[in-house]
C-alpha positions in Angstrom: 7.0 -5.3 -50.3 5.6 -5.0 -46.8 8.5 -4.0 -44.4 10.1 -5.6 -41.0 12.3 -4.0 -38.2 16.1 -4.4 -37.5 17.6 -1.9 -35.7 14.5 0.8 -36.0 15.3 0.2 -39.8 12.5 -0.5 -41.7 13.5 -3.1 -44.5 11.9 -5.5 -46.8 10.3 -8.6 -45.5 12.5 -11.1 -47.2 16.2 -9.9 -47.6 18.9 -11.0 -49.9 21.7 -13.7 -49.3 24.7 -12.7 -51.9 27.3 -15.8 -51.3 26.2 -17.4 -54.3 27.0 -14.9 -56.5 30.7 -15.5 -55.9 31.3 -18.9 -54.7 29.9 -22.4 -53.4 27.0 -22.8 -55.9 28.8 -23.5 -59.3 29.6 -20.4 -61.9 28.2 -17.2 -61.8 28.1 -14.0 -63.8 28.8 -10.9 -62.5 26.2 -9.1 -65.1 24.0 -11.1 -64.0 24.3 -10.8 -60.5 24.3 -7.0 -60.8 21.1 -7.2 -62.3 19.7 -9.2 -59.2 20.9 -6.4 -57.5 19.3 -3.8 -59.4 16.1 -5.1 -59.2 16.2 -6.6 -56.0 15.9 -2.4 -54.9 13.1 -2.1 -57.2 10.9 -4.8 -55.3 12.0 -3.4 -52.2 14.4 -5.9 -51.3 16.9 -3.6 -49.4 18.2 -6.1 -47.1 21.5 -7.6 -48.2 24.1 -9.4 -46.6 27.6 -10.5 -47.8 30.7 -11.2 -46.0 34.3 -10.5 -46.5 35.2 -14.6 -46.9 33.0 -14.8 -49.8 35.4 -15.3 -52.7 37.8 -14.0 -50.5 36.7 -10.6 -50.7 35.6 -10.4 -54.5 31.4 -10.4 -53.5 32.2 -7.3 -51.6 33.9 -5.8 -54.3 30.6 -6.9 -56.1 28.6 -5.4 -54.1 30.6 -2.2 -54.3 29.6 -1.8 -58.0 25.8 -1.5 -57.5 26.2 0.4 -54.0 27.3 3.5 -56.0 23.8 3.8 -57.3 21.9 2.3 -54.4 23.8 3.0 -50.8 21.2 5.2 -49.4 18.9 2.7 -50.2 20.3 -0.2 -48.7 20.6 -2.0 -44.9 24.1 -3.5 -45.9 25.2 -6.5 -43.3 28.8 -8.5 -43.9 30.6 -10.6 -41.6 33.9 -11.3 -40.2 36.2 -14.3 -38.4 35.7 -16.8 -41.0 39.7 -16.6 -42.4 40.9 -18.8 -45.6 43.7 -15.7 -46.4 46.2 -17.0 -43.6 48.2 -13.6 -44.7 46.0 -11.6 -42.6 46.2 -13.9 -39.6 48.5 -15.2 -36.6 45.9 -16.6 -34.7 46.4 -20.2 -35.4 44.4 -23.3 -35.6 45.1 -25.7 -32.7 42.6 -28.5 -34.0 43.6 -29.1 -37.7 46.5 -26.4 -39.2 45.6 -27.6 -42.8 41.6 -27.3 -42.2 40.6 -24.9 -45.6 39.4 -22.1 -43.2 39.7 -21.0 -39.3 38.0 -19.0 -37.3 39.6 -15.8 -35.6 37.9 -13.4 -33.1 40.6 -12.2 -31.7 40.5 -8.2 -31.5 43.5 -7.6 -34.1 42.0 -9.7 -36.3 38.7 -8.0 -35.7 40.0 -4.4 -36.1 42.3 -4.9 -39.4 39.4 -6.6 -41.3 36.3 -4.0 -40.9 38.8 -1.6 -42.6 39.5 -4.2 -45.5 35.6 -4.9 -45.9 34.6 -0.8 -45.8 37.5 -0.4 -48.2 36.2 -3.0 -50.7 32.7 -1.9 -50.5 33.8 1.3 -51.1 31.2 2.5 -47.6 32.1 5.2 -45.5 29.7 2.8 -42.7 28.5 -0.5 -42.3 24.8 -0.6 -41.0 25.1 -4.2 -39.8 28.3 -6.0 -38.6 28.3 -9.9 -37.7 31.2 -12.3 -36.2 30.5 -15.0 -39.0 31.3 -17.8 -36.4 32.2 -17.7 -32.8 36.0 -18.7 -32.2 36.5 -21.6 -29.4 39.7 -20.0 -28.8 38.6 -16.3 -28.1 36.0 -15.6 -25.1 33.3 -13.8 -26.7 33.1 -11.1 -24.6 37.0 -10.1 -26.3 35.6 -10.4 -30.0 32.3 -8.4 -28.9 34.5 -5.9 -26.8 36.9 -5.0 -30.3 33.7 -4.7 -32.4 32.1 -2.3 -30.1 34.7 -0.3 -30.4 34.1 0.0 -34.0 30.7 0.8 -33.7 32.2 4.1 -31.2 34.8 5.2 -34.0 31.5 5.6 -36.6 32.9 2.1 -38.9 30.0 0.2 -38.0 26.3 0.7 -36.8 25.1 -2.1 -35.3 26.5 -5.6 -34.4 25.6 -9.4 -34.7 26.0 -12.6 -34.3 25.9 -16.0 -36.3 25.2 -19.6 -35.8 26.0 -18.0 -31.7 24.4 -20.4 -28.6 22.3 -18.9 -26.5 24.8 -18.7 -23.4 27.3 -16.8 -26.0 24.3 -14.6 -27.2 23.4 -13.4 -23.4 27.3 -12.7 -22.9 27.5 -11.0 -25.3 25.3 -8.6 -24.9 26.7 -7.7 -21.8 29.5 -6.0 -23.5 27.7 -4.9 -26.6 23.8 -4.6 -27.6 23.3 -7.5 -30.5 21.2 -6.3 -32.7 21.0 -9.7 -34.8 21.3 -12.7 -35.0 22.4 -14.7 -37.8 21.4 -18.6 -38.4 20.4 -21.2 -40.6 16.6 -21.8 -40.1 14.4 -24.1 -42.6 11.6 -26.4 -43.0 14.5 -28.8 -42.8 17.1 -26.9 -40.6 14.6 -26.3 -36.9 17.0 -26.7 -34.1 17.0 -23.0 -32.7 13.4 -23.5 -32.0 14.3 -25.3 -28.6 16.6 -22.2 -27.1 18.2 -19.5 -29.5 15.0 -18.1 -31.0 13.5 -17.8 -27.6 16.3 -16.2 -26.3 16.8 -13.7 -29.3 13.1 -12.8 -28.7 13.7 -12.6 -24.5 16.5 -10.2 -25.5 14.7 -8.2 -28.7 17.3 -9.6 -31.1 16.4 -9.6 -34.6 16.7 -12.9 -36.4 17.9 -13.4 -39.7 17.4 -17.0 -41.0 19.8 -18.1 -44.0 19.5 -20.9 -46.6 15.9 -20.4 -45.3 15.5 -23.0 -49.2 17.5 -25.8 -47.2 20.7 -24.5 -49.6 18.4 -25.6 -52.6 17.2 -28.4 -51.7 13.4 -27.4 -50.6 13.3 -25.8 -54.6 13.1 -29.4 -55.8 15.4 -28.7 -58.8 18.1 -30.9 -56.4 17.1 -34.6 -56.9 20.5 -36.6 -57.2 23.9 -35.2 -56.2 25.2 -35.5 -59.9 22.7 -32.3 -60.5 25.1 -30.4 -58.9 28.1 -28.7 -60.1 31.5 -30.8 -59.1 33.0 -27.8 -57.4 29.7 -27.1 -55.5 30.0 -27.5 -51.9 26.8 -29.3 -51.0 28.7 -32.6 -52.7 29.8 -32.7 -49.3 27.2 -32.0 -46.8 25.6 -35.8 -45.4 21.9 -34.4 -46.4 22.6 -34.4 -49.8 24.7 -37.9 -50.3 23.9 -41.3 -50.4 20.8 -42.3 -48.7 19.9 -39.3 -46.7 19.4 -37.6 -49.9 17.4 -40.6 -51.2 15.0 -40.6 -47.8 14.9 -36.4 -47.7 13.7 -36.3 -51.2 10.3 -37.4 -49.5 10.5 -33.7 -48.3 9.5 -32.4 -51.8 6.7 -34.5 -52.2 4.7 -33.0 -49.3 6.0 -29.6 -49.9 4.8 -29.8 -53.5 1.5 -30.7 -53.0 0.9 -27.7 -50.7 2.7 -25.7 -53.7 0.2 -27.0 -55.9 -2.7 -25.9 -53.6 -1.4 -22.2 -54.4 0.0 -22.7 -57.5 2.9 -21.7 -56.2 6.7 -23.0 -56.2 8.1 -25.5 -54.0 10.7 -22.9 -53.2 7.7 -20.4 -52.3 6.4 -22.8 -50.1 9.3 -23.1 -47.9 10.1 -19.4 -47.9 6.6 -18.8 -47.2 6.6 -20.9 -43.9 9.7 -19.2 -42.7 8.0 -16.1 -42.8 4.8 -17.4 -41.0 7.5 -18.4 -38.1 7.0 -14.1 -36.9 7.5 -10.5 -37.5 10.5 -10.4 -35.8 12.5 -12.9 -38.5 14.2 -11.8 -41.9 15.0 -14.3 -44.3 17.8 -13.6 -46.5 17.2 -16.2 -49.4 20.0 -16.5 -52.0 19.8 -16.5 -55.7 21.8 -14.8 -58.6 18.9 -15.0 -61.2 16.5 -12.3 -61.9 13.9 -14.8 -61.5 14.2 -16.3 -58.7 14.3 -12.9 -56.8 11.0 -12.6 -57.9 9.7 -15.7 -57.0 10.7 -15.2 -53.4 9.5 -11.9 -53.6 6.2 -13.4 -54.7 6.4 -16.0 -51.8 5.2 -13.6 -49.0 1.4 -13.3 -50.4 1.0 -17.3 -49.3 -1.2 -18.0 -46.6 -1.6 -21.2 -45.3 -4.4 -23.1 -43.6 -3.8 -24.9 -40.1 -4.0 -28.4 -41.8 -1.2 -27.7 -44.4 1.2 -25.9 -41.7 0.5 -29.3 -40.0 1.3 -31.1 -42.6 5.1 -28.6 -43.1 5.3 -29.7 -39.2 5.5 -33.5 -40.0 9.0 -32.9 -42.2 11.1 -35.4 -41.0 15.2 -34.4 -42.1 18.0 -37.3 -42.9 21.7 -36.6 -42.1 23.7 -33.3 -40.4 23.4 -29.6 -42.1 27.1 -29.7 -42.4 30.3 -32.1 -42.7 32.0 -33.2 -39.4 35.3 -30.7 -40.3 33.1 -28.0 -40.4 30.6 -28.4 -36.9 33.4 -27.6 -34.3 32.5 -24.1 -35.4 28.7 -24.4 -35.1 27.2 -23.4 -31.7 23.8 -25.1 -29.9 
């Protein structure tokens, strides 16, 4: 796999998302998911990114299992501030106190939970750090201050950011050099274009796009929300109910006939674009199939010709990325 730079790190073009593998997208199998992992190293996909609210813990602990063989190996990124154990938190939220998770950034918080995370990924060192959302409550510079100090006692390498504006981003680095930043970037999902990727590049912040497959939907396999699993999350997001679903679904359609230009995927297609968007952007695509990892994989020898990236540019999206409990937490 041709390689990209985070941090003067040299890693795989496209990374590897690992939510899936424990929660969110219907059942998953943990043999299965190991071998993902296994081979993921193999095609030189060495770029992987958890975080420690992912099955409340249990993807880390995952993780854990195939970073015995491979830690030298692998640039390993989690996250922390999204809470749902309320055990390991005072800070308490003022908007909605039954809301299914809160966000905390405060430095107590910040501190107790890299131990829990290097602990369950059985790690001496994290490479790559990220506040998983930015807490309203918190002023950045507090959260970024308490992680620095992680990075001085040798628990973490290097820090970042996700779904961060661009006003928090350039505060933030005040206190602390951000060495990425984490957001979710698509065909379908644009709307860092305008002020955060410019800002990341102004700054020489790596970006890392996730659910760079519109969470599925850009695969095609996602045609009515009864193909989904009844526990799976995206029964809940506006782009995938009612109408929107029934007007995005014209999305596929163009993306498929470009696929069919290169015999590729639809899936390939989108991944491909994302990629095309510059050097300086990782996407971390998810999957917990052996097969689909190497269909990504097999997504960065696309080229496309002016006329079909025009044609990508047309895209018109139906509905919001996420439901209205969840955007308070979403900067822009």
């Amino acid at each position: 796999m041709k390689q990209r730079t985070i941090a003067n790190t040299s890693v795989g073009e496209i990374g590897l998302g690992c939510m899936g593998m424990s929660q969110s997208y219907g059942p998953a199998d943990d043999k299965e998911s190991l071998a993902v992992l296994d081979r993921a190293i193999e095609l030189g996909c060495n770029f992987w990114d958890t975080a420690d609210v992912y099955g409340n813990g249990k993807n880390e602990i995952l993780l854990s299992q195939a970073l015995k063989k491979h830690r030298l190996n692998v640039f390993l990124a989690t996250k922390v501030g999204n809470v749902r154990d309320r055990t390991l938190t005072s800070h308490q939220d003022q908007v909605n106190a039954n809301a299914p998770w809160i966000v905390d950034g405060t430095p107590q918080y910040i501190k107790k939970c890299v131990d829990l995370s290097l602990q369950r990924l059985g790690v001496e060192v994290i490479d790559l750090y990220y506040l998983h959302r930015v807490d309203p409550l918190v002023p950045i510079e507090e959260t970024v201050g308490a992680m620095s100090e992680l990075v001085k006692r040798g628990k973490v390498r290097f820090l970042g950011l996700s779904e961060a504006s661009a006003e928090t981003i350039r505060r933030a680095m005040i206190i602390h050099k951000i060495t990425a930043l984490q957001s979710e970037y698509s065909l379908w999902t644009r709307g860092i274009e305008a002020e955060i990727l410019p800002t990341c590049r102004d700054l020489g912040i790596t970006f890392v796009p996730f659910s760079p497959l519109g969470r599925g939907f850009l695969t095609g396999t996602v045609k009515k929300a009864q193909d989904l699993f009844p526990d799976d999350f995206r029964r809940r997001i506006p782009r995938f109910s009612g109408d929107n679903l029934i007007k995005n679904l014209r999305i596929i359609s163009i993306i498929r006939q470009i696929a069919d230009n290169h015999h590729a995927t639809p899936a390939q297609i989108a991944l491909a674009w994302v990629l095309t968007q510059g050097k300086d952007l990782i996407p971390i695509p998810g999957t917990k199939h052996v097969n689909y990892l190497e269909e990504n994989i097999a997504s960065a020898n696309i080229s496309f010709t002016a006329e079909e990236l025009a044609q990508l540019d047309q895209i018109q999206v139906f509905g919001e990325r996420y439901p209205e409990a969840s955007k308070k937490f979403i900067q822009r």
